[in-house]
GUMI-90859 format. One record per residue (C-alpha): residue in three letters; x, y, z. Coordinates in steps of 0.02 Angstrom, whole numbers, padded with zeros to 5 digits, always signed. Layout:
REM GUMI-90859
AlaXYZ/...
END
This chain:
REM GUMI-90859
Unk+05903+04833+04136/Unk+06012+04664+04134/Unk+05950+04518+04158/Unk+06071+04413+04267/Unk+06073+04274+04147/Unk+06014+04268+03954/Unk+05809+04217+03929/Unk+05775+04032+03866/Unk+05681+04001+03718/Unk+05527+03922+03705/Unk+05351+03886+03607/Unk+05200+03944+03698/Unk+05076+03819+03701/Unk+04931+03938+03819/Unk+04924+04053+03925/Unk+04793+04015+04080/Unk+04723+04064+04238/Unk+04791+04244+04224/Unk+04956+04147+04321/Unk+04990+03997+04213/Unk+05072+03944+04060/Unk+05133+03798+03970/Unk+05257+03811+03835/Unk+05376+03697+03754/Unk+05563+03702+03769/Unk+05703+03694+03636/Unk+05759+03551+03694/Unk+05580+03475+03683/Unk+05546+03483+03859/Unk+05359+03545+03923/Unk+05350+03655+04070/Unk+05232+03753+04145/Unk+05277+03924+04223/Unk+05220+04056+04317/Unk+05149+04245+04203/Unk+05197+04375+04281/Unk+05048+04473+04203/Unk+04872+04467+04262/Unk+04808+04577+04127/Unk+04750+04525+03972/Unk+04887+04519+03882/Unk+04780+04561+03709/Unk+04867+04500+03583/Unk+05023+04415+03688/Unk+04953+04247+03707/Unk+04950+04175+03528/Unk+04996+03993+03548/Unk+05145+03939+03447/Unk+05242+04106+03486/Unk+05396+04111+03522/Unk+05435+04155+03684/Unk+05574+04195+03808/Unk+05592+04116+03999/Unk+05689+04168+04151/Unk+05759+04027+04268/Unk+05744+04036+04468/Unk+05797+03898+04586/Unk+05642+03822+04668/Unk+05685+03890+04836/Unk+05623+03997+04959/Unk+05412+03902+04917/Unk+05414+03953+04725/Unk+05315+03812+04626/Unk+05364+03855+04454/Unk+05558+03863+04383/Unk+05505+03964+04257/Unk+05443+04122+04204/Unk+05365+04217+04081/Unk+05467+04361+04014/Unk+05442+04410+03824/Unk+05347+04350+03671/Unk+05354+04370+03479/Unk+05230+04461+03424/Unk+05206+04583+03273/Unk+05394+04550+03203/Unk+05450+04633+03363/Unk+05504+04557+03559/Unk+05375+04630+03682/Unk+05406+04605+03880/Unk+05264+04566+03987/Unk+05310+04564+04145/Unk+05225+04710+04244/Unk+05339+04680+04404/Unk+05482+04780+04278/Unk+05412+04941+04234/Unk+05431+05049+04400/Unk+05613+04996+04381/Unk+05642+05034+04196/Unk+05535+05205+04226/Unk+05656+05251+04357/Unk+05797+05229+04249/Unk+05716+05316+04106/Unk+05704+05469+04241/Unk+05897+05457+04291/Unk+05942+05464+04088/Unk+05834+05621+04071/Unk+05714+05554+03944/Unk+05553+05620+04059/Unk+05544+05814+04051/Unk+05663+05869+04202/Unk+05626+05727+04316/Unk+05794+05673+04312/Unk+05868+05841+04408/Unk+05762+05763+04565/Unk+05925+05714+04694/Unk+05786+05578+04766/Unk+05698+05438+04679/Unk+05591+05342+04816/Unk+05505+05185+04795/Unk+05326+05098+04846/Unk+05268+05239+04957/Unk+05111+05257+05056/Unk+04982+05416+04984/Unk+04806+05443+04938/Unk+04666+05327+04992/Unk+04760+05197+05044/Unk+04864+05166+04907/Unk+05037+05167+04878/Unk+05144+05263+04729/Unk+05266+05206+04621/Unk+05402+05324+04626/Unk+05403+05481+04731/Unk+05528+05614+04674/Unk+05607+05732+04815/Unk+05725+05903+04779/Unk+05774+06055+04890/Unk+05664+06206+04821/Unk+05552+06092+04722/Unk+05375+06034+04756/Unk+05380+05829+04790/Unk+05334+05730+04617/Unk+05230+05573+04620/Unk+05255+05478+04485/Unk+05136+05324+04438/Unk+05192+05181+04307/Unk+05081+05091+04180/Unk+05147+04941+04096/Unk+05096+04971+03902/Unk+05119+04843+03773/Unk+04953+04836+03674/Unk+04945+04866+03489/Unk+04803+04859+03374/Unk+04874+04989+03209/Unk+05067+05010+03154/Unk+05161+05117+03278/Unk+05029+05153+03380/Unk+05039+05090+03573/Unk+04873+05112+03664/Unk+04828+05086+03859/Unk+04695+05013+03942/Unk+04680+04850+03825/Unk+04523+04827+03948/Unk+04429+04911+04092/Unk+04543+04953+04220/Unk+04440+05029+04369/Unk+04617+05035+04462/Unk+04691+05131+04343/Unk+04558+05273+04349/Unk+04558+05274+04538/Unk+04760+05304+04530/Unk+04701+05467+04415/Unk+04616+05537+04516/Unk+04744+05497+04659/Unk+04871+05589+04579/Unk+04740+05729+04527/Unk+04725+05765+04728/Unk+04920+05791+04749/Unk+04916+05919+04624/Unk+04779+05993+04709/Unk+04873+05982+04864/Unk+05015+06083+04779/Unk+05130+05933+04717/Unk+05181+05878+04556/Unk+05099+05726+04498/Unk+05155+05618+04339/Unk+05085+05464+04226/Unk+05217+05372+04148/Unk+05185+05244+04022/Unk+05308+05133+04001/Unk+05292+05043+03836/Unk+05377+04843+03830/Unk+05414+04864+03655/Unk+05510+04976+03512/Unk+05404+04936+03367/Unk+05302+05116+03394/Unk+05326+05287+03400/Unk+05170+05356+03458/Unk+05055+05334+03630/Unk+04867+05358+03649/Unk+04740+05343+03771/Unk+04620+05190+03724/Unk+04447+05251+03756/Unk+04343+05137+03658/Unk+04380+04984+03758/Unk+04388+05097+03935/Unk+04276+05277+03890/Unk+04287+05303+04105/Unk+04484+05288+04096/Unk+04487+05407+03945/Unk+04355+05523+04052/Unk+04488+05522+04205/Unk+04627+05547+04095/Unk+04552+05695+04010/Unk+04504+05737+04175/Unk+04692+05744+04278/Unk+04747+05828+04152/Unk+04649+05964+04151/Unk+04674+05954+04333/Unk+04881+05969+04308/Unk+04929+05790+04303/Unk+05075+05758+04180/Unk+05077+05607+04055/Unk+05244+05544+03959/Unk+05258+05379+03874/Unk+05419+05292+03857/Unk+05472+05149+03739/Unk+05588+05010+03744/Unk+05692+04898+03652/Unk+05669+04720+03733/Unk+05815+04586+03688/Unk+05837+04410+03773/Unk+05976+04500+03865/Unk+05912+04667+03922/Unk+05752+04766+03930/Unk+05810+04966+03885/Unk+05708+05113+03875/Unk+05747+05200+03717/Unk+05647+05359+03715/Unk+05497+05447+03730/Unk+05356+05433+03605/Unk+05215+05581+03575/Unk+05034+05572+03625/Unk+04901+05567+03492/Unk+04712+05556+03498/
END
């Protein structure tokens, strides 16, 4: 994935109120920008990183000019914006790196299933049982070459698990992709010690049937790529 123009540079001087930063400019100027990341972003808010910024005109009500796109961290660029990964997922699918999810002739976005919820990417063939595919962005690391997801409780994310555990029960395919922001890994695993009832529902759907693939990618000022898949561990 392009991005329409190259990031700007910048020193991060916080990260607040889940929506907020300030950072500093190369040409000494101090912003403050939206975060396109209401997690916690363990371990992505170190002030004094280095960071990169996209630019948007202030039209249409947006407050900020800036926002939030990757940070230094690690001796590696990670991206942190979660509105990118159902995008980069789906074209992960149409280069084949997911199983056989890329011989699916339909790739359909934001659709209503479940209890009231909505899936990422639904997957449509002639002959083929529908596949619903739900996205996680990933970009937590605590040992080399390891990425890890939750990086905190994440009662959503265990609700979508068991979501995707009824389609299979209702004779669909379901799928967890992991999308991992970053290419300085080459191994996923589940992170039960800071979410044991995510791990439970993980273990859970996929004993049910669910399928789980993590994907990494290389993330440049320029582009955000997905590069491959990476094993689960435990």
């Amino acid at each position: 994935m392009q991005f329409p123009s190259p990031l700007v540079p910048a020193i991060l001087v916080r990260r607040y109120k889940r929506f907020l930063f300030d950072a500093i400019l190369d040409t000494g100027e101090a912003i403050t920008g939206s975060c396109p990341n209401t997690g916690s972003m363990l371990g992505l808010t170190t002030p004094g990183s280095r960071i990169w910024l996209s630019e948007h005109d202030l039209a249409g009500g947006r407050k900020y000019r800036h926002r939030f796109e990757m940070i230094e961290a690690d001796g590696t660029t990670v991206g942190v914006n979660t509105g990118l990964p159902n995008r980069l997922s789906e074209e992960a699918i149409r280069k084949g790196m997911i199983a056989d999810l890329g011989d699916y002739t339909s790739i359909l976005r934001e659709r209503k299933y479940g209890r009231n919820s909505r899936i990422d990417l639904l997957l449509k063939a002639d002959g083929r049982p529908d596949a619903y595919v739900e996205v996680k962005n990933v970009h937590f690391i605590r040992k080399p070459g390891l990425a890890e997801f939750p990086d905190t409780v994440t009662e959503r994310g265990a609700k979508h698990l068991q979501e995707l555990s009824d389609m299979v029960q209702e004779g669909h395919r379901a799928v967890m992709v992991y999308l991992i922001q970053r290419d300085d890994c080459d191994r996923f695993s589940i992170c039960g010690d800071l979410d044991t009832a995510y791990e439970a529902a993980f273990r859970h759907a996929q004993a049910i049937g669910v399928e789980a693939y993590a994907v990494k990618c290389l993330a440049t000022p320029e582009a955000i790529t997905p590069v491959k898949a990476v094993p689960f561990v435990d």
